[in-house]
KEKE-3310 file (N, C-alpha, C; in steps of 0.2 Angstrom, whole numbers, plus 5000, padded with zeros to 4 digits):
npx = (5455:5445:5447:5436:5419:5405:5393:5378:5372:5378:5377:5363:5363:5367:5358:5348:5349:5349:5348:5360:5366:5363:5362:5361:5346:5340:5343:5339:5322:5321:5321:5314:5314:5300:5305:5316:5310:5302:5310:5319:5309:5306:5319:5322:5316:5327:5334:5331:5338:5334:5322:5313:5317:5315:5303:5293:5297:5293:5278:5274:5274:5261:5253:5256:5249:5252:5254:5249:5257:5266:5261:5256:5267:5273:5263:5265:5276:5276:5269:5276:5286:5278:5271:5282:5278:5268:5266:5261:5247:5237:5238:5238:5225:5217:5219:5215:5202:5199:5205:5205:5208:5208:5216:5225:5219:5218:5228:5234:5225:5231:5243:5239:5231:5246:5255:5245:5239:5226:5217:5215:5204:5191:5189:5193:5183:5172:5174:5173:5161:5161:5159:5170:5174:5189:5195:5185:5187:5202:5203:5194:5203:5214:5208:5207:5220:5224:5216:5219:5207:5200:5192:5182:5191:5201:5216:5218:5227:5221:5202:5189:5174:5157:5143:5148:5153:5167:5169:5177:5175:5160:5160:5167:5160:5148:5153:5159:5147:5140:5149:5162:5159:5156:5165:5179:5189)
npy = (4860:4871:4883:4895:4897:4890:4899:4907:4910:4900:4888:4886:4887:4877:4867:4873:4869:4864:4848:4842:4829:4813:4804:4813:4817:4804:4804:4813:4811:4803:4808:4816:4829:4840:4850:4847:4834:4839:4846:4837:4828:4838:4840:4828:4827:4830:4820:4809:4796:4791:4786:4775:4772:4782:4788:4778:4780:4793:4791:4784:4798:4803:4797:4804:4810:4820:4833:4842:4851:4842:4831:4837:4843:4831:4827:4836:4835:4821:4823:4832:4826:4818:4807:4794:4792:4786:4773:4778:4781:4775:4777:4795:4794:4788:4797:4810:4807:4805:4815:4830:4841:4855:4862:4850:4840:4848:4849:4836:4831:4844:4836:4822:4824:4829:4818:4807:4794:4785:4779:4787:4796:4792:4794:4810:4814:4815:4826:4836:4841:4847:4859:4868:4878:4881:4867:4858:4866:4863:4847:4847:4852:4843:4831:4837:4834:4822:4814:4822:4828:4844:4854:4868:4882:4877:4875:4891:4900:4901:4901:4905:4912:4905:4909:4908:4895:4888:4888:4877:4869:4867:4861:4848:4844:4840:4833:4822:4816:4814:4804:4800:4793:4781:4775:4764:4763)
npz = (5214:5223:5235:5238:5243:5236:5226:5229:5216:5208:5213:5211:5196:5191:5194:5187:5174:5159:5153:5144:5138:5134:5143:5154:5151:5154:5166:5172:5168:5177:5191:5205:5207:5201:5190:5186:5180:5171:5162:5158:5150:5140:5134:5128:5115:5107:5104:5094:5093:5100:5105:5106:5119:5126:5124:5130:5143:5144:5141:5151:5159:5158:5167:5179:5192:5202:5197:5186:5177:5172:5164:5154:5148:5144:5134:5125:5120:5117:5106:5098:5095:5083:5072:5077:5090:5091:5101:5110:5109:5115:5127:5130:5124:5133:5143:5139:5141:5153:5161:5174:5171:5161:5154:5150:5144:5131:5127:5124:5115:5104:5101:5098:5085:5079:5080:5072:5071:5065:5075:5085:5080:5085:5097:5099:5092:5100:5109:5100:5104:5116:5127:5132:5118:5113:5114:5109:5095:5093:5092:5082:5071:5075:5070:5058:5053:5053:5044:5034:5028:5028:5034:5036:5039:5048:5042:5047:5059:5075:5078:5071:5077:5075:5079:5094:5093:5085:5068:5061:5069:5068:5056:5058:5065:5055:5046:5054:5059:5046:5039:5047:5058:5052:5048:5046:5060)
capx = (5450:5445:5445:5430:5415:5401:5390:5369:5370:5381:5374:5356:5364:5368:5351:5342:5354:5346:5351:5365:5367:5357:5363:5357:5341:5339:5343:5330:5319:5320:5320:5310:5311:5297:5305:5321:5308:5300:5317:5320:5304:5306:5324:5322:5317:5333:5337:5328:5342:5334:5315:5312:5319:5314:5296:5289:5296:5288:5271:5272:5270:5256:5249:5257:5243:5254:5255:5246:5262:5272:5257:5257:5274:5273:5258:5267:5283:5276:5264:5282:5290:5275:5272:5285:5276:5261:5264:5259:5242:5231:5239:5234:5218:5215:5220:5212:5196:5199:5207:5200:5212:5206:5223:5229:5215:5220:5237:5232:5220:5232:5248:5236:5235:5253:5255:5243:5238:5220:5213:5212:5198:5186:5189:5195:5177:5168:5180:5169:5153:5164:5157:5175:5177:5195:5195:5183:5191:5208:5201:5193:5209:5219:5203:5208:5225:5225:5211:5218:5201:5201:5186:5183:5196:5206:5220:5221:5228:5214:5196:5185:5168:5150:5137:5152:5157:5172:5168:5180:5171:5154:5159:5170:5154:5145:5157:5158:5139:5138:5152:5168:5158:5153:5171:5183:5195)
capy = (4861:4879:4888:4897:4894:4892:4907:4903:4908:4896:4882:4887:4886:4867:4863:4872:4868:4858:4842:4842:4822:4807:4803:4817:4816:4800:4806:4819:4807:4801:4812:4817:4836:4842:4855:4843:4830:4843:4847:4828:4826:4842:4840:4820:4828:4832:4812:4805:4790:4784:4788:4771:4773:4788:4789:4773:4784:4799:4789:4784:4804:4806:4796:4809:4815:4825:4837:4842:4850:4834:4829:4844:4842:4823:4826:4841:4832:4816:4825:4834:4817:4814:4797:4789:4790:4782:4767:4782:4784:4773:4783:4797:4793:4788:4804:4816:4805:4806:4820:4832:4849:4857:4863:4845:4838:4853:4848:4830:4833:4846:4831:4816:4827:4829:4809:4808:4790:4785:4776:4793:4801:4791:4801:4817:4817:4816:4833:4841:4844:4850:4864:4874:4879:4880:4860:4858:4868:4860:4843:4847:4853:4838:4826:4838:4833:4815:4812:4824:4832:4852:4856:4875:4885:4871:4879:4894:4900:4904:4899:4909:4906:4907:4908:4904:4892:4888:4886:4870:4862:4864:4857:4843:4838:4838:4826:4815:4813:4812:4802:4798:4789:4775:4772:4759:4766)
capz = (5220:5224:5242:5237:5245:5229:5228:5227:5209:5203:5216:5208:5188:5190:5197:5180:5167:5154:5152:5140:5136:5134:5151:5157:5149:5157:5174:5175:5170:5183:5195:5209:5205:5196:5186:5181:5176:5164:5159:5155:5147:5136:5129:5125:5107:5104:5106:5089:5090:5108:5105:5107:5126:5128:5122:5135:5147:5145:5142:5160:5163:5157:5174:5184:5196:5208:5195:5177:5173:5168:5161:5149:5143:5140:5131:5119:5118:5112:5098:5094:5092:5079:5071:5081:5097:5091:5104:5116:5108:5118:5135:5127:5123:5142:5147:5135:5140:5160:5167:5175:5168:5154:5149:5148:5139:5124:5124:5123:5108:5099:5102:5096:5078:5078:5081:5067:5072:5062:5080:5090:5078:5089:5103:5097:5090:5107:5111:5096:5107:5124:5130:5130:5113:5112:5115:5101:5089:5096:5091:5075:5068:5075:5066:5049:5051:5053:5040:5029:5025:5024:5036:5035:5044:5049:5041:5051:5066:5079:5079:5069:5079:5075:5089:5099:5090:5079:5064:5060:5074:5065:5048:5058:5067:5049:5043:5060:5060:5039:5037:5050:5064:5049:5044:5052:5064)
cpx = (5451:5441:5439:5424:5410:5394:5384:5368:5374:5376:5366:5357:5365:5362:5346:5345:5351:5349:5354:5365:5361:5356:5359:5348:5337:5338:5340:5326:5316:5318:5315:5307:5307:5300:5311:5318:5304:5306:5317:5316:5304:5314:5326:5319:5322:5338:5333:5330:5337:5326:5313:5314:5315:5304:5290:5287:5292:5280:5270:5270:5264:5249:5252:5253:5243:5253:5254:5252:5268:5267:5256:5262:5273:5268:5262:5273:5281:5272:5273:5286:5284:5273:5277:5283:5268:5260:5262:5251:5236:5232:5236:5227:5212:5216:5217:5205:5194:5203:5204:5200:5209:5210:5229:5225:5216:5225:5237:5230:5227:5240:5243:5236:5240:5256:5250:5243:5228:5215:5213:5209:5191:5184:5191:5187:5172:5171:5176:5162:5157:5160:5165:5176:5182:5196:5192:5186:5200:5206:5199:5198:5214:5216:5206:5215:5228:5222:5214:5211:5199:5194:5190:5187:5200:5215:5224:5223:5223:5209:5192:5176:5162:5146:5140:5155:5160:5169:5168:5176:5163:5154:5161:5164:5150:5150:5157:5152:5137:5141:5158:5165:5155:5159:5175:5188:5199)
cpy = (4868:4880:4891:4895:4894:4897:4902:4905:4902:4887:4881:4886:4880:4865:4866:4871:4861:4854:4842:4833:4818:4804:4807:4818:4810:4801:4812:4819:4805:4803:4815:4824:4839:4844:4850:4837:4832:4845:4841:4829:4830:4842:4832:4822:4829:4826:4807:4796:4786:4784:4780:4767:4775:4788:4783:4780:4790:4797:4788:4790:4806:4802:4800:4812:4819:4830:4839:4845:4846:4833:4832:4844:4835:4823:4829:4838:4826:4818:4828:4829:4815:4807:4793:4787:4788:4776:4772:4784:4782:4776:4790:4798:4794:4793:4809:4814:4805:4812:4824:4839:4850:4859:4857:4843:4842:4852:4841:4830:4838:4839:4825:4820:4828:4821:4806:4799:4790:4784:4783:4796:4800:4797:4806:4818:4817:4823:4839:4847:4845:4857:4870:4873:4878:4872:4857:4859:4864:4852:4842:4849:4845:4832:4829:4834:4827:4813:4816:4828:4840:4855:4864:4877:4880:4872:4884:4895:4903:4898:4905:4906:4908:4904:4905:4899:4889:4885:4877:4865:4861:4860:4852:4838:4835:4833:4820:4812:4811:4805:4796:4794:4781:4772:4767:4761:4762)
cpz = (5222:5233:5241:5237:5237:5231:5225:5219:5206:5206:5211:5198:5187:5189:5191:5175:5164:5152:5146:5136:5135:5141:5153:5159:5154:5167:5178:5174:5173:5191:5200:5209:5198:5190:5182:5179:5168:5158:5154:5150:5140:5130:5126:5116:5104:5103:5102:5090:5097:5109:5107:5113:5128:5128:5128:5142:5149:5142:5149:5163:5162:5164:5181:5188:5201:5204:5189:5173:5168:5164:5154:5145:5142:5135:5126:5116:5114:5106:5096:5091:5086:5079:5077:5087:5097:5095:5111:5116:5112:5127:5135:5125:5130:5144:5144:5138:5150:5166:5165:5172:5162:5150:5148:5143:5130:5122:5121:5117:5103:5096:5098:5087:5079:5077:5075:5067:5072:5069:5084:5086:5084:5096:5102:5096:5096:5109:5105:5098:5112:5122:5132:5121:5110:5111:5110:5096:5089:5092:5086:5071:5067:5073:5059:5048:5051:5050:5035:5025:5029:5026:5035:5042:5049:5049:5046:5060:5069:5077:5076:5072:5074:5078:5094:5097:5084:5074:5060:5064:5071:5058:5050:5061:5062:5047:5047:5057:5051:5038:5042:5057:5059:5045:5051:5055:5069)
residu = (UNK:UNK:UNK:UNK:UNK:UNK:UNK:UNK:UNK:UNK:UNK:UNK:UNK:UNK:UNK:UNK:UNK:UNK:UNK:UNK:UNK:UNK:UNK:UNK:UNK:UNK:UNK:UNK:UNK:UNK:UNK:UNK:UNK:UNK:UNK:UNK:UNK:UNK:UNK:UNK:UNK:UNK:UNK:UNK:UNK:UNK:UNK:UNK:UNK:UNK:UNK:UNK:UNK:UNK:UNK:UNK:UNK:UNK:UNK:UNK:UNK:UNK:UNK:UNK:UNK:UNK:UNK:UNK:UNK:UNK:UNK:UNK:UNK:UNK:UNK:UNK:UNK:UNK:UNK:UNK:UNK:UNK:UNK:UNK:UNK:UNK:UNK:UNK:UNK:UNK:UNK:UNK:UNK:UNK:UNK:UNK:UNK:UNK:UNK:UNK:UNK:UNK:UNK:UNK:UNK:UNK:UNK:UNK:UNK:UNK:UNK:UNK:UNK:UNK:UNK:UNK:UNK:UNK:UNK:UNK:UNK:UNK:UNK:UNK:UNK:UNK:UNK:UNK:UNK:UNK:UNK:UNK:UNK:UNK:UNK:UNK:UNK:UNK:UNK:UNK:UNK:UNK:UNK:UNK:UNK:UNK:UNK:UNK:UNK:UNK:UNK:UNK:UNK:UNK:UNK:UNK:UNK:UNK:UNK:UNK:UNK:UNK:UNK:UNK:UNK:UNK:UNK:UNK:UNK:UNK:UNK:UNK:UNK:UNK:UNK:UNK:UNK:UNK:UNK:UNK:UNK:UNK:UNK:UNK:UNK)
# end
């Protein structure tokens, strides 16, 4: 036990120290404070063995409306978690299709490609004709990557536009409308 009062840096070093454990992880989950539930949300990739704990839970954030930033990290944490957080994909979907943020709905879309789950084409492809750009092209990418089909500039990083818009997004439309709206998903 130490006489020493504790000084505000160390008090404040606890309170952002990234959750070490699985325990941990769990327990800032849980959590009331924003910043230690992003925390949680964000270091449960590092906890492969418990994804099937862990991964419920952070679909639950993705109904967080006090705050699009949880929203944000649950969406990029479950696309990082890939394929295994496929029972995450129909919350996902709901979300990319109802909120109101434009920088959630992008995270959404670029986390559904990474999860590479064949049932989010449908709605990825509605996200083709947005009116932001970025979220078009964000969604014609994460459509190449889950179909495996090699629209143009797809590949790179950016969006090559033309008359504004991204490239990838006009060839993904050409394929929707030719092709991908006539397949069974």
């Amino acid at each position: 036990m130490r006489d020493v009062a504790i000084t505000p840096q160390e008090m404040y070093s606890t309170l952002d120290a990234t959750p070490s454990s699985l325990d941990q992880v769990f327990d800032y989950l849980r959590s009331e404070e924003i910043e230690k539930r992003k925390q949680g949300i964000s270091a449960a990739v590092n906890y492969p063995a418990a994804y099937s704990q862990l991964i419920p839970i952070i679909t639950e954030s993705v109904y967080e409306f006090e705050n699009s930033e949880i929203r944000i990290v649950a969406a990029r944490v479950l696309g990082q978690i890939g394929p295994a957080a496929k029972e995450s994909v129909p919350d996902l979907i709901w979300l990319l299709e109802n909120d109101e943020y434009i920088q959630v709905k992008r995270a959404v879309s670029f986390s559904l490609g990474q999860i590479q789950d064949q049932g989010a084409v449908p709605a990825l492809a509605i996200f083709l004709y947005s009116e932001d750009a970025s979220l078009a092209g964000i969604s014609a990418k994460s459509i190449a990557k889950i179909t495996g089909i090699n629209f143009v500039d797809s590949e790179k990083v950016g969006f090559v536009l033309s008359n504004g818009v991204p490239t990838v997004v006009l060839d993904a439309r050409d394929w929707w409308e030719d092709t991908g709206q006539y397949l069974d998903w």
